[in-house]
C-alpha positions as CSV (number, residue, x, y, z in Angstrom):
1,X,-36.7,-63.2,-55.8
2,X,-34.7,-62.4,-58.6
3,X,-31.9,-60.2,-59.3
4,X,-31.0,-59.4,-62.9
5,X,-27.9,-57.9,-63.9
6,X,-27.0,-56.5,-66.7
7,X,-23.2,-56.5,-68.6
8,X,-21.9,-53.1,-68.5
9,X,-18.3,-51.0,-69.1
10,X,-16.5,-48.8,-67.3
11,X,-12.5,-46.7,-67.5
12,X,-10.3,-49.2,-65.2
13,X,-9.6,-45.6,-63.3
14,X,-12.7,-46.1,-62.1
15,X,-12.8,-49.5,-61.3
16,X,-9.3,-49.1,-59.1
17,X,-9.0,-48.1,-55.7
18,X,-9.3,-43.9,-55.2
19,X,-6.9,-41.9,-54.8
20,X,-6.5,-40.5,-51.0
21,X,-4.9,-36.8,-50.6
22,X,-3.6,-35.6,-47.6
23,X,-3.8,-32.0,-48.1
24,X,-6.7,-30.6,-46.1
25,X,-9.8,-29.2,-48.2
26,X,-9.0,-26.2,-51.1
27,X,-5.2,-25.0,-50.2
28,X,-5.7,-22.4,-52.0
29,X,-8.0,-20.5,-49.4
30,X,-6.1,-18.6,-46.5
31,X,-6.7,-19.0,-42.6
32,X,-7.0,-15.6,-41.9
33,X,-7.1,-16.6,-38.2
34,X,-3.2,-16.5,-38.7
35,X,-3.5,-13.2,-40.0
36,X,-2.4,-9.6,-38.8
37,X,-5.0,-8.0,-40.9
38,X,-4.7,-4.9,-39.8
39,X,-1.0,-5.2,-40.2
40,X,-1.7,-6.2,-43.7
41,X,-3.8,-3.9,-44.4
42,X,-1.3,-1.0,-43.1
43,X,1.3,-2.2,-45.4
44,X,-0.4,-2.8,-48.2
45,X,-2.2,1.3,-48.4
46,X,1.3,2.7,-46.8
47,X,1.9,5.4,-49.6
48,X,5.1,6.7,-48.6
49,X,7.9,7.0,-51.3
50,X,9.6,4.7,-52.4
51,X,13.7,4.6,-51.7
52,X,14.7,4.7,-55.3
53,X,18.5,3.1,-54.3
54,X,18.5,0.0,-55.9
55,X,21.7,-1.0,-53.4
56,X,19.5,-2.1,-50.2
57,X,22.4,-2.5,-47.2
58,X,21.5,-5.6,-44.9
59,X,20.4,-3.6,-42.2
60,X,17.5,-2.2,-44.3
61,X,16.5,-5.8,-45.8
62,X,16.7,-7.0,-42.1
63,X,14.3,-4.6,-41.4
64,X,11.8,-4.9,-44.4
65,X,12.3,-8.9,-43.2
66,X,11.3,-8.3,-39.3
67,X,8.2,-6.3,-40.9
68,X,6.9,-8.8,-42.9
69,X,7.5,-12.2,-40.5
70,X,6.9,-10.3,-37.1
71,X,3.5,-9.0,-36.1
72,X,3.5,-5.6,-33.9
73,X,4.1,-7.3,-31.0
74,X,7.8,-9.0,-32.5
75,X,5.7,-12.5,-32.6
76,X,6.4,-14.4,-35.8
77,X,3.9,-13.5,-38.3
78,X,3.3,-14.3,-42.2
79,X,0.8,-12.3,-44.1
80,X,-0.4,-15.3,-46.3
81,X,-1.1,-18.4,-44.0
82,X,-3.0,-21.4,-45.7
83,X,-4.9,-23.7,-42.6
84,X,-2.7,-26.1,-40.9
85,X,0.0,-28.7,-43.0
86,X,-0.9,-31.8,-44.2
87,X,0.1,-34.0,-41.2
88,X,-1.8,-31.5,-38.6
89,X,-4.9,-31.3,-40.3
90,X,-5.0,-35.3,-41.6
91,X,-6.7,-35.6,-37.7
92,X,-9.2,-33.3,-37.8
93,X,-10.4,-34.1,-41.6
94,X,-10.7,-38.4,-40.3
95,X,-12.8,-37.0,-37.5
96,X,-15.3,-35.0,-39.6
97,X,-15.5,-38.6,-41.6
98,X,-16.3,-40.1,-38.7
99,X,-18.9,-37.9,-37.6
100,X,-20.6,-37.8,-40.7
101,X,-20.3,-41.9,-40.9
102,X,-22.0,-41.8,-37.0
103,X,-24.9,-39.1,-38.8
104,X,-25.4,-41.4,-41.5
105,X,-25.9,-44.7,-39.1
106,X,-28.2,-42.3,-36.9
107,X,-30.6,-41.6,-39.9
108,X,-30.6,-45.5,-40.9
109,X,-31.7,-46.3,-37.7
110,X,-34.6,-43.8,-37.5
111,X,-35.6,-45.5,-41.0
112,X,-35.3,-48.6,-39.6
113,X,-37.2,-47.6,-36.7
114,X,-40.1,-45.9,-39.1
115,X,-39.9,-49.1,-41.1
116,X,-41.5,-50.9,-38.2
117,X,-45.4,-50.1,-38.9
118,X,-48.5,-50.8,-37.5
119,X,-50.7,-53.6,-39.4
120,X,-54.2,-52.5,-39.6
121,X,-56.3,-55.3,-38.0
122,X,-59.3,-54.9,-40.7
123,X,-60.2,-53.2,-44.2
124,X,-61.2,-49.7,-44.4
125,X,-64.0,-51.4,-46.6
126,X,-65.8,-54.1,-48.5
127,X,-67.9,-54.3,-51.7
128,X,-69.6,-57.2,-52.7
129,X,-68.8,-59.2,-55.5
130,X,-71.5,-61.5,-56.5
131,X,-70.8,-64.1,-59.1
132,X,-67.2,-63.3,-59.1
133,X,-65.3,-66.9,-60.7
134,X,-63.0,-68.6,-58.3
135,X,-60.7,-69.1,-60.9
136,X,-56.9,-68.8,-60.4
137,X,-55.7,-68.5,-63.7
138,X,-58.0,-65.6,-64.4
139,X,-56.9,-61.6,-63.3
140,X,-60.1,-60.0,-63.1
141,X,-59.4,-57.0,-61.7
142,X,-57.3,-53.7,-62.4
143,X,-57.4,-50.2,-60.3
144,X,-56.5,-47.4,-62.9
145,X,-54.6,-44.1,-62.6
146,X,-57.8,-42.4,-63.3
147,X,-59.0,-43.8,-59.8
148,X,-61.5,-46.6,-61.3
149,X,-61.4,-49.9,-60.1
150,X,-62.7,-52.5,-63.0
151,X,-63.6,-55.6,-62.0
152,X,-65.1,-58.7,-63.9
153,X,-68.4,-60.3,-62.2
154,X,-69.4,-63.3,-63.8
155,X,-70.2,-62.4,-67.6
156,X,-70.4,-58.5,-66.7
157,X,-67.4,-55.8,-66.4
158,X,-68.0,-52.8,-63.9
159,X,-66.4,-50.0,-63.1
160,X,-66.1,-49.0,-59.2
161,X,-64.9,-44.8,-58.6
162,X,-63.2,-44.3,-55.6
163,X,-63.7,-40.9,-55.1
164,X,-67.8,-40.5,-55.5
165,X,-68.4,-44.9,-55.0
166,X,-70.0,-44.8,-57.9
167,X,-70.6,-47.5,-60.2
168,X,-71.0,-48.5,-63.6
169,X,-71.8,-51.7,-65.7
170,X,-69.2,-51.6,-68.7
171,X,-70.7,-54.4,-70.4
172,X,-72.7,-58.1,-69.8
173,X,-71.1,-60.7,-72.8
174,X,-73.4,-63.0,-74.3
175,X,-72.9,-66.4,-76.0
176,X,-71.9,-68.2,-73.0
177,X,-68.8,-66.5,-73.0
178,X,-67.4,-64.7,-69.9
179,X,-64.1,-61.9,-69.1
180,X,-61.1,-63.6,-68.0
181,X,-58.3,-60.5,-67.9
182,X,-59.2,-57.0,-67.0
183,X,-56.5,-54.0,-67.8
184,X,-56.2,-50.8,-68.1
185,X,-54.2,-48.7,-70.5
186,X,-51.4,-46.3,-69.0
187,X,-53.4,-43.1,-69.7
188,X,-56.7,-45.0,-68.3
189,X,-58.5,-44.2,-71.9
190,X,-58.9,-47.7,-72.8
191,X,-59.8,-51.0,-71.0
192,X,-58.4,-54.0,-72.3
193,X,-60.5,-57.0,-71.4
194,X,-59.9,-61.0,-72.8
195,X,-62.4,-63.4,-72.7
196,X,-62.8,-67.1,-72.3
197,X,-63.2,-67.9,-76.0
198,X,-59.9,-66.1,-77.1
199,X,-61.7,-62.9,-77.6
200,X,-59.6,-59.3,-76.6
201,X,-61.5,-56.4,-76.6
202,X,-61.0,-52.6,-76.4
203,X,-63.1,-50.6,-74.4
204,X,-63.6,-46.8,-74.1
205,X,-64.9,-46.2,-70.3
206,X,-65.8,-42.4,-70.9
207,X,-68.7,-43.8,-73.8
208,X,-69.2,-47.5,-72.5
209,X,-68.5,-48.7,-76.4
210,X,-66.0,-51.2,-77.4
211,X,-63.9,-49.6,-79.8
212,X,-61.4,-52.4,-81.3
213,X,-61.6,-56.4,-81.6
214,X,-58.2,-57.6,-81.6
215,X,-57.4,-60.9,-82.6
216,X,-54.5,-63.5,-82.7
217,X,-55.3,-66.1,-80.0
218,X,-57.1,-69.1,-80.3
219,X,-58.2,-70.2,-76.2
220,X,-58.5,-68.3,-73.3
221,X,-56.9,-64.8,-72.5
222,X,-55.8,-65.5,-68.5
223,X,-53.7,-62.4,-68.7
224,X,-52.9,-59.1,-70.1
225,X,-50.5,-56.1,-69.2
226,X,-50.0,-52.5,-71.3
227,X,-46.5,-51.5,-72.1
228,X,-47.7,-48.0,-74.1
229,X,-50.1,-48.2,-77.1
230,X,-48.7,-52.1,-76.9
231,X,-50.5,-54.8,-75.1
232,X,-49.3,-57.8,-74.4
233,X,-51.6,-60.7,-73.6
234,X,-50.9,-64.8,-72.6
235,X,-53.3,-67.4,-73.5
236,X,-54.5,-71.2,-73.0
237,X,-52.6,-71.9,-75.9
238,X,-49.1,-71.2,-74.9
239,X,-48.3,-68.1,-76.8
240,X,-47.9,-64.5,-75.7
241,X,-48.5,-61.8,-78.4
242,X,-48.0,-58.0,-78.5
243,X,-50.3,-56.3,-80.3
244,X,-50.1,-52.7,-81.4
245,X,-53.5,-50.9,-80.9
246,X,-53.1,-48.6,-83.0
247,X,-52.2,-50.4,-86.3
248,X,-54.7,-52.1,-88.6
249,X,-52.6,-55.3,-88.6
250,X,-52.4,-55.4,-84.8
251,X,-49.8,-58.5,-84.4
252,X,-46.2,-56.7,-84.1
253,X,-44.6,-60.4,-82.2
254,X,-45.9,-63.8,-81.4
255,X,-43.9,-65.9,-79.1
256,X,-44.2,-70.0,-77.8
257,X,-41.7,-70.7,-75.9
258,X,-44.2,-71.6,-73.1
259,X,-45.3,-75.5,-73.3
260,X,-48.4,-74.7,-70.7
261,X,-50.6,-71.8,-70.5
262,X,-49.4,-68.3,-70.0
263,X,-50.5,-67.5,-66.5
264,X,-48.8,-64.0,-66.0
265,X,-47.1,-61.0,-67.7
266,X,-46.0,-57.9,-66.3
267,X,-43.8,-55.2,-67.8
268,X,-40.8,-53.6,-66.1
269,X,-41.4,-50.3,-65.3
270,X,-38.5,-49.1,-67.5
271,X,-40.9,-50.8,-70.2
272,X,-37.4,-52.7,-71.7
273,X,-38.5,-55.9,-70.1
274,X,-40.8,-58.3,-70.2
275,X,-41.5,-61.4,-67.4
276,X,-43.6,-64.1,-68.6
277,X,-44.9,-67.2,-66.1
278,X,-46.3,-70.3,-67.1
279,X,-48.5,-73.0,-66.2
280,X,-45.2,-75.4,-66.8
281,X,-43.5,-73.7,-64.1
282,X,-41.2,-71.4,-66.1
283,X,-40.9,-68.0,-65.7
284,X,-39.5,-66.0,-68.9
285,X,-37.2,-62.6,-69.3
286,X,-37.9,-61.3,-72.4
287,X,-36.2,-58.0,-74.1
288,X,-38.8,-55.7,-75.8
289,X,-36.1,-54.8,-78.7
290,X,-35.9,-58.4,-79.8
291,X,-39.1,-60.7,-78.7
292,X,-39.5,-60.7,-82.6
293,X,-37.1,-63.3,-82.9
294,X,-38.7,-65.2,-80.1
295,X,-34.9,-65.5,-77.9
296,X,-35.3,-64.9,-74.3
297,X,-32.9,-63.1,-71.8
298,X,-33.1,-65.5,-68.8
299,X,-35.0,-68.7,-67.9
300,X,-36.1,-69.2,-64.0
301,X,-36.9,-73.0,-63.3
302,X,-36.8,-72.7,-60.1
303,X,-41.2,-72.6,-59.4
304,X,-42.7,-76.0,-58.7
305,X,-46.0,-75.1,-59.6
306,X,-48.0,-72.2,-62.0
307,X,-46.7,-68.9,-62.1
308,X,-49.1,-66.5,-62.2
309,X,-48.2,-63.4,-59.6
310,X,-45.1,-61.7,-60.8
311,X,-43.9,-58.0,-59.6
312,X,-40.7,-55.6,-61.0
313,X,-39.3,-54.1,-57.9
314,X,-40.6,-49.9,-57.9
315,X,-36.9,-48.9,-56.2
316,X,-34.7,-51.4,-57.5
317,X,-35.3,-52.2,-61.6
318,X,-33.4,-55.3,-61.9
319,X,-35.5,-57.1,-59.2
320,X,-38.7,-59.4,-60.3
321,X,-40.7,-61.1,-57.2
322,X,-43.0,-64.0,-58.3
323,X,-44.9,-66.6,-56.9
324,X,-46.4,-70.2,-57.8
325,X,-49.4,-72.3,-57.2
326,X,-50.4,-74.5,-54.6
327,X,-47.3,-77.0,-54.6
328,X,-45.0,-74.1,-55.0
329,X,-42.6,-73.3,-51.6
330,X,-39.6,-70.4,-52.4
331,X,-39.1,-67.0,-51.5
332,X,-41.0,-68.0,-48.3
333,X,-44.1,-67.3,-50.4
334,X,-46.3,-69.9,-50.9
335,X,-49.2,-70.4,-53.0
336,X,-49.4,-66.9,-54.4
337,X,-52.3,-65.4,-56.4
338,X,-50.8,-61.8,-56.3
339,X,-48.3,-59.7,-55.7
340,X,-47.6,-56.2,-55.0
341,X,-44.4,-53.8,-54.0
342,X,-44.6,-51.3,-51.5
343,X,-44.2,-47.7,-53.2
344,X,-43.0,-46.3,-49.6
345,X,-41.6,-48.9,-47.5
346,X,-39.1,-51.9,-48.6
347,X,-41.8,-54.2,-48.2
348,X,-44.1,-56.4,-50.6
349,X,-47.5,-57.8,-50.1
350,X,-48.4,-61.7,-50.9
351,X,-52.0,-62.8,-51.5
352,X,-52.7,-66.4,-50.8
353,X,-55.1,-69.0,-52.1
354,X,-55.2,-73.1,-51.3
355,X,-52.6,-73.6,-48.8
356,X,-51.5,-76.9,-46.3
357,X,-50.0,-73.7,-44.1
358,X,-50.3,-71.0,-41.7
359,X,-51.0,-68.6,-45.0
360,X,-54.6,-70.3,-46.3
361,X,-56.5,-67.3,-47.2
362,X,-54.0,-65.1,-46.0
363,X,-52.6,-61.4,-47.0
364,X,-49.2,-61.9,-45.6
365,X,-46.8,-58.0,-45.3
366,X,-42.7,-59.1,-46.1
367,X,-39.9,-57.3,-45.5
368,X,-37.4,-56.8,-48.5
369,X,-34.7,-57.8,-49.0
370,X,-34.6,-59.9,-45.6
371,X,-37.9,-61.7,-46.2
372,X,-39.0,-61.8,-42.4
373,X,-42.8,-61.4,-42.2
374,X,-44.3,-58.0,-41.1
375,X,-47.7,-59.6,-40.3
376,X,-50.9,-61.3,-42.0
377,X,-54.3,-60.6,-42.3
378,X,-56.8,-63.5,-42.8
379,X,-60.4,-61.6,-43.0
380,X,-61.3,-63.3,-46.7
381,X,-63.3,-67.0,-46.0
382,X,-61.9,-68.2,-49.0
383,X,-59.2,-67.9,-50.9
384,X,-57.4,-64.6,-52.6
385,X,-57.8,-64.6,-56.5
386,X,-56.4,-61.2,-57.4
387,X,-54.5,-58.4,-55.6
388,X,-54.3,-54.6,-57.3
389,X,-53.0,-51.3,-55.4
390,X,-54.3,-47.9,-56.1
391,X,-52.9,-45.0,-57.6
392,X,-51.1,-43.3,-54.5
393,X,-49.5,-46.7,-53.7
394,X,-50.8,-46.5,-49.9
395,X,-54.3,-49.2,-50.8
396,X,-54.3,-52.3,-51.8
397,X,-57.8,-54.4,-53.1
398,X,-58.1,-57.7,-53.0
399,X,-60.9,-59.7,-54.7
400,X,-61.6,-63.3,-52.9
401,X,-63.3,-66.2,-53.7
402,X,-65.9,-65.0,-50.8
403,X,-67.3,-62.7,-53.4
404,X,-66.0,-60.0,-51.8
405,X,-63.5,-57.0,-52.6
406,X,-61.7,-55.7,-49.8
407,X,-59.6,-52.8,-49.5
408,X,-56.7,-52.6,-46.9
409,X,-54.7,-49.0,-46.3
410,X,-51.8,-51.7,-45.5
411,X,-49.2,-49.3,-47.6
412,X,-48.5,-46.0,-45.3
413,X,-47.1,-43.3,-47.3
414,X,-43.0,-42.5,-45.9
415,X,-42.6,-41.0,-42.4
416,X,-40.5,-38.1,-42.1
417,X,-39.5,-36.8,-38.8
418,X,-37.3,-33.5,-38.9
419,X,-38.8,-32.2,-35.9
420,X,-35.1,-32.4,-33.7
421,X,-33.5,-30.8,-36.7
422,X,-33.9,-27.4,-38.4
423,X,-33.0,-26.3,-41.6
424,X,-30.5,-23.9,-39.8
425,X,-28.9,-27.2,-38.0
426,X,-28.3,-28.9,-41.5
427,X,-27.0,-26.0,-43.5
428,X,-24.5,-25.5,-40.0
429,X,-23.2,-28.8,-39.1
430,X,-20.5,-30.6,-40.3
431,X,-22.0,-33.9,-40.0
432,X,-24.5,-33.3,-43.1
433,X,-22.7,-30.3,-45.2
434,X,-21.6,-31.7,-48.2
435,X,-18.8,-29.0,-48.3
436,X,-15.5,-29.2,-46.2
C-alpha cells in the first residue's frame, strides 16, 4: 500500500497551536433568565415628564440607582445581564465538549459495528466463458458505466448487458491474432481493445464498427486504461504511450522507463496521476503534466515479482494498492491478478492466481487500512485472471481460468441506521448542534 504525499504551504498561524478563549459562546447575547422584563419593559414606555433640574440631590440619584439594580421585590437586579463570567461558564462549555467527544465515539462504533458484514457464501451468478486465455499478463475484461460487461473470448470480443442478459459478439479477429486488453472509454461510447500483435483498436458498441486503428507499439498490448479522450496503453516492448483519440497524429508521449513489459496502468481518479507496473517489478508514479519528458514522480521497488493489479484508493487520493505475481509476498496480498476498492466500506478485494498458500484460487475481502482479512471465497477451480466491479460499486466479476465469469454482490451499499434518532433529536441536542 502506498501513501503519496504531496509538498504543500500553509500561514504559520495555521500551523501553530489555536488560540483557546475563555469567554463562553457570543457575549454579546443577554441571558434574559436574569432579567425583570417586565420591569424593563415598565421603565423603558414610562412617559411621565421628565424633571428638567439638571441639579439631581443624592437622595433622587439613590433612588433612580435602587430602581435600576433592585427588582420589585428590593433583590439586586441589572437590566442587561450577559450569561454567566468566564470562570463559571469555562465548566459547563468543557462538558458540552465532552459530550459531543462521547457522541462522536458512539457513531464510530456503530460504523465499526456496520463495517462488520456478512460474506456471501456463493455468486449471485455464472456465465460461461469458453475459450477464455489463461493468461496473466492479459486484462480481458472491463464492466462499463453504460452497464455492459466486455469480455475477450479467445479471438472474439462480446458484450454481456446486465440489465436484459443480453449478448452480443463485437467482433472475431482473424490472422491468428487474438485481444489481449479490453477498455472502455469514460462515457462508454468507445471500446478500446489491444491485440497480441501490437494492434489497438477503437470500437463503437452502439454500430459494432471499428472506428479508429491507432498505432505506436510494436508487441503485445497487455494493458490499457482511459484518462478522457486519452488512452494510455503498456506493451511487450516496455514502453507506455498516451494517445489522443481524437487527433490525426494520435502519439501525444512515449515513455521507457520500464526494462520488462508493462503489465498494468491505472489512472488516479483525480486523472493527475498515473501508476505504471512492470514485469521487472517496478511500479511507476507518473504526473500527467509532464510524462512528455519521460521523469517520473516516485519509484516503488519494493514487488518481488510482476505487477500487474494496481488500484487508486476511491476515499483517500493519495493511496495506490498493488499486487505482484506468484513470488510476490507484501501488503499481505499475495499473488494478485486484480484488485478492486470498496466504494462503500474501507475494504478492498484481492483476486488470486498460482499460489504455495491458503489464497490459491481465492477472492480474499481486506480491511483498510488495518489489512486483517474479512473472509475468502474459493468457488473458481482454477485460478483468477481478471477482476472488474460494476457501475453501483456493490458487484464485482471475476473471470477465471475455469472459463467461467462469476459475479459476487461482495460490496454492500453503506448502512445507515437513524432509527433511535429523529431529526427533532439532532436539531435539539447539544451533543450534535454545531451551534453553542
Amino acid at each position: 500500500m502506498w501513501n503519496l504525499e504531496c509538498d504543500w504551504y500553509s500561514p504559520k498561524s495555521l500551523l501553530s497551536t489555536p488560540t483557546h478563549y475563555d469567554f463562553p459562546g457570543d457575549r454579546f447575547i443577554p441571558n434574559r433568565s436574569l432579567m425583570d422584563l417586565d420591569q424593563a419593559q415598565s421603565l423603558l414606555t414610562n412617559r411621565t415628564k421628565k424633571n428638567r433640574n439638571m441639579q439631581f440631590s443624592e437622595v433622587y440619584r439613590q433612588k433612580v440607582d435602587e430602581k435600576l439594580n433592585l427588582n420589585s421585590e428590593g433583590k439586586p437586579f441589572r437590566m442587561l445581564v450577559f450569561r454567566g463570567s468566564p470562570k463559571s461558564s469555562r465548566k459547563s462549555i468543557r462538558h458540552i465538549d465532552e459530550m459531543r467527544e462521547e457522541e462522536a465515539a458512539a457513531l464510530q462504533n456503530n460504523s465499526n459495528q456496520h463495517h462488520c458484514r456478512v460474506m456471501p457464501k456463493k455468486e449471485v451468478r455464472i456465465l460461461d466463458a469458453p475459450n477464455i486465455r489463461n493468461d496473466y499478463y492479459s486484462s480481458i475484461m472491463d464492466w462499463g458505466n453504460n452497464n455492459i460487461l466486455a469480455v475477450a473470448l479467445g479471438s472474439e470480443v462480446y458484450l454481456w448487458n446486465s440489465k436484459n442478459s443480453d449478448v452480443l459478439k463485437l467482433f472475431k479477429a482473424t490472422n491468428s491474432d487474438y485481444p489481449t486488453s479490453v477498455a472502455w472509454s469514460e462515457d462508454t461510447k468507445f471500446v478500446a481493445i489491444g491485440f497480441m500483435h501490437s494492434k489497438l483498436q477503437l470500437w463503437d458498441a452502439e454500430t459494432s464498427k471499428q472506428i479508429r486503428m491507432l498505432e505506436g507499439h510494436s508487441q503485445r498490448i497487455g494493458t490499457i486504461a482511459w484518462n478522457g479522450y486519452t488512452l494510455t496503453s503498456g506493451s511487450h516492448d516496455k514502453s507506455i504511450i498516451n494517445h489522443d483519440v481524437r487527433a490525426r497524429r494520435n502519439v501525444i508521449s512515449r515513455i521507457k522507463a520500464h526494462t520488462a513489459e508493462v503489465c498494468g496502468l491505472k489512472w488516479s481518479r483525480s486523472s493527475n496521476m498515473l501508476a505504471s507496473g512492470g514485469n521487472e517489478n517496478h511500479i511507476y508514479i507518473w504526473d500527467s503534466s509532464k510524462m512528455s519528458s519521460s521523469n517520473f514522480l516516485h519509484c516503488f521497488k519494493d514487488h518481488c515479482a510482476a505487477v500487474k493489479a494496481l488500484a487508486w484508493c476511491p476515499y483517500d487520493s493519495g493511496v495506490l494498492a498493488s499486487g505482484g505475481g506468484t513470488e510476490d509476498k507484501c501488503i499481505k496480498i499475495w499473488n494478485v491478478c486484480g484488485l478492486e476498492w470498496n466504494r462503500h466500506h474501507k475494504e478492498i478485494l484481492s483476486g488470486h492466481g498460482f499460489s504455495t498458500n491458503t489464497h490459491h484460487n481465492q477472492l480474499c475481502l481486506w480491511r483498510y487500512p488495518s489489512m486483517t482479512k474479512v473472509g475468502d471465497l474459493d468457488r473458481h477451480s482454477s485460478r483468477i485472471l481478471d477482476l472488474s466491479q460494476s457501475p453501483d460499486g456493490v458487484t464485482v466479476v471475476s473471470a477465471g481460468a475455469d472459463e467461467t465469469l462469476r459475479f459476487w454482490d461482495i460490496f454492500g451499499p453503506p448502512v445507515t441506521d437513524t432509527k433511535d434518532i429523529s431529526d427533532l433529536d439532532n436539531l435539539l441536542s447539544l451533543k450534535i448542534s454545531p451551534i453553542r
